[in-house]
C-alpha positions in Angstrom: 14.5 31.9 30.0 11.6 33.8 28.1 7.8 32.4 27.9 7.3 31.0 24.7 11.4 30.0 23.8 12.0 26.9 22.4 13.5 24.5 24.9 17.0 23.6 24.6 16.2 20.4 25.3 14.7 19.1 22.2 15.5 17.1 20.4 17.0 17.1 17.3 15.4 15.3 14.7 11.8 15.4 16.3 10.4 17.1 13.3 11.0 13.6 11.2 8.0 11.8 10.7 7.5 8.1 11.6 8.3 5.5 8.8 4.9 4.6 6.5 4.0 1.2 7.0 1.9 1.4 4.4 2.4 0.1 0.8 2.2 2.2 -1.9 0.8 0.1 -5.4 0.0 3.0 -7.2 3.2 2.5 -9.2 2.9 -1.0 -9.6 -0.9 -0.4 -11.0 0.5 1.9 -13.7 3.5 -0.5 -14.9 0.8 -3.5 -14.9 -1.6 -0.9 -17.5 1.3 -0.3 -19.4 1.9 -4.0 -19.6 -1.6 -4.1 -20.6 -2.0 -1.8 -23.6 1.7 -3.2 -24.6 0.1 -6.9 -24.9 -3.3 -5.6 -26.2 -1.2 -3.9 -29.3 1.5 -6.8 -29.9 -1.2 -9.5 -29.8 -2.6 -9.4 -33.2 0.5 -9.0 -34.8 1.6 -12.2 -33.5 -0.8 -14.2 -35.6 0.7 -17.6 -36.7 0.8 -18.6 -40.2 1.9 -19.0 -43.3 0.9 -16.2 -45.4 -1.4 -17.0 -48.9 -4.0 -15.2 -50.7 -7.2 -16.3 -50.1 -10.4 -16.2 -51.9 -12.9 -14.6 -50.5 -16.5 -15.8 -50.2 -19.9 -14.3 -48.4 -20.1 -16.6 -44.7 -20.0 -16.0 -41.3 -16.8 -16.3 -39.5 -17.2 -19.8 -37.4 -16.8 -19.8 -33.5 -14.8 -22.3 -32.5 -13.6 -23.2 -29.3 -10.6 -24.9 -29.6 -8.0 -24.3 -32.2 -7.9 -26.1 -35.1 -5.4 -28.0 -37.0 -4.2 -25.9 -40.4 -3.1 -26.9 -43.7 -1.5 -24.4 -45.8 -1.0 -24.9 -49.4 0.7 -21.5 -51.2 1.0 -20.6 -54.3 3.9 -22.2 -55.2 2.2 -25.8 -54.2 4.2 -26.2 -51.0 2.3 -27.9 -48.2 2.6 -26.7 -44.7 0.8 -28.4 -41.4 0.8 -24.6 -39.1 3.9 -23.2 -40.4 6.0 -26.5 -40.8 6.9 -27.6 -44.3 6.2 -30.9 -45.0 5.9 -32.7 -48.6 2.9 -34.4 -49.5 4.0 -37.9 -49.5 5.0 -37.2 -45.4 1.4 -35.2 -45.1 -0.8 -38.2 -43.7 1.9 -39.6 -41.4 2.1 -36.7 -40.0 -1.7 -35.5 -39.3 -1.6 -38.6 -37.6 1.0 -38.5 -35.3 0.0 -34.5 -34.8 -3.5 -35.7 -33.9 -2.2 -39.1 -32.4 -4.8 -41.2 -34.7 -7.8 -39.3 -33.8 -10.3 -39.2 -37.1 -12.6 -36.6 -35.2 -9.9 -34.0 -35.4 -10.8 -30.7 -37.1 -8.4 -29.6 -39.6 -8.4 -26.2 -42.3 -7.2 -26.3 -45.1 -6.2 -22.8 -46.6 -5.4 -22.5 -50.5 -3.8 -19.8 -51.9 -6.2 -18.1 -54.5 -3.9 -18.5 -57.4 -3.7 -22.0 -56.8 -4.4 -25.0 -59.1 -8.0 -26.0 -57.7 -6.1 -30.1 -59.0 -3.5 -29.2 -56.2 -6.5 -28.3 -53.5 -8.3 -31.6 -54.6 -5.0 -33.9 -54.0 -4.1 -32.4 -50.9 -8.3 -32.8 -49.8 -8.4 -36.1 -51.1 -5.3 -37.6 -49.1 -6.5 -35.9 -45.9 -10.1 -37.2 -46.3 -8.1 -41.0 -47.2 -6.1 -41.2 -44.1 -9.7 -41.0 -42.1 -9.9 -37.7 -41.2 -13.4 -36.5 -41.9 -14.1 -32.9 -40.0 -12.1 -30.7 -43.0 -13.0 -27.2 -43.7 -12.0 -24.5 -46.0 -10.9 -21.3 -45.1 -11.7 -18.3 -47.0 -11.9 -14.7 -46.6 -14.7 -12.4 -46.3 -15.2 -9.9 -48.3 -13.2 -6.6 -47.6 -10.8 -8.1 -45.4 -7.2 -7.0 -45.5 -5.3 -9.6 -47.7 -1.8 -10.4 -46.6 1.0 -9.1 -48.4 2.4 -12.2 -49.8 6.3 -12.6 -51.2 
């Protein structure tokens, strides 16, 4: 046999490396940032509501840290409590059981601009009736998209 001949006796197969024991989460980092940007897009168009024209008025946006209760009223004059109808004679039983008798309860009420400012005063006047005395309304600020109402 010549110096510097490969052996006959190697082994076949030695040239395979040794199983990685070593987890690789690069691909699982890239499919979580996908995940990501996916949620970060979809997330404002998920807004819930029932869609009116506001008016718009000059104030700052308030910062509130849990989510209120909202009152919809659209042009049309039909009442909805988030985006439930309901028909104004149900509209206090309802806040009530919703809030489960709790006076201190803030709600928004949201008028459609076209709106009756009568209608507004009814549906304000029954709230503030049934006890419920935190009631704000909701306007738009000045240069705001407005929704496209149907």
């Amino acid at each position: 046999m010549a110096i510097g001949a490969p052996s006959s006796r190697r082994r076949r197969g030695s040239s395979r490396s040794a199983p990685m024991s070593d987890i690789n989460v690069t691909p699982m980092v890239d499919v979580m940032l996908v995940l990501l940007i996916i949620f970060m897009v979809a997330a404002p168009l998920l807004t819930v509501g029932v869609p009116v024209n506001l008016p718009q008025a000059k104030s700052a946006p308030l910062n509130e840290k849990t989510e209120p209760l909202a009152i919809t009223i659209k042009a049309d004059g039909k009442i909805f409590i988030q985006d439930t109808g309901v028909e104004l004679h149900e509209l206090t039983a309802r806040l009530q059981a919703i809030t489960e008798n709790k006076p201190d309860t803030r709600i928004y009420l949201r008028g459609d601009h076209s709106l009756d400012y009568g209608r507004v005063m009814e549906v304000m006047g029954l709230i503030t009736s049934a006890g419920f005395t935190k009631l704000a309304l909701i306007s738009e600020t000045p240069g705001t998209v407005k929704p496209d109402v149907k």
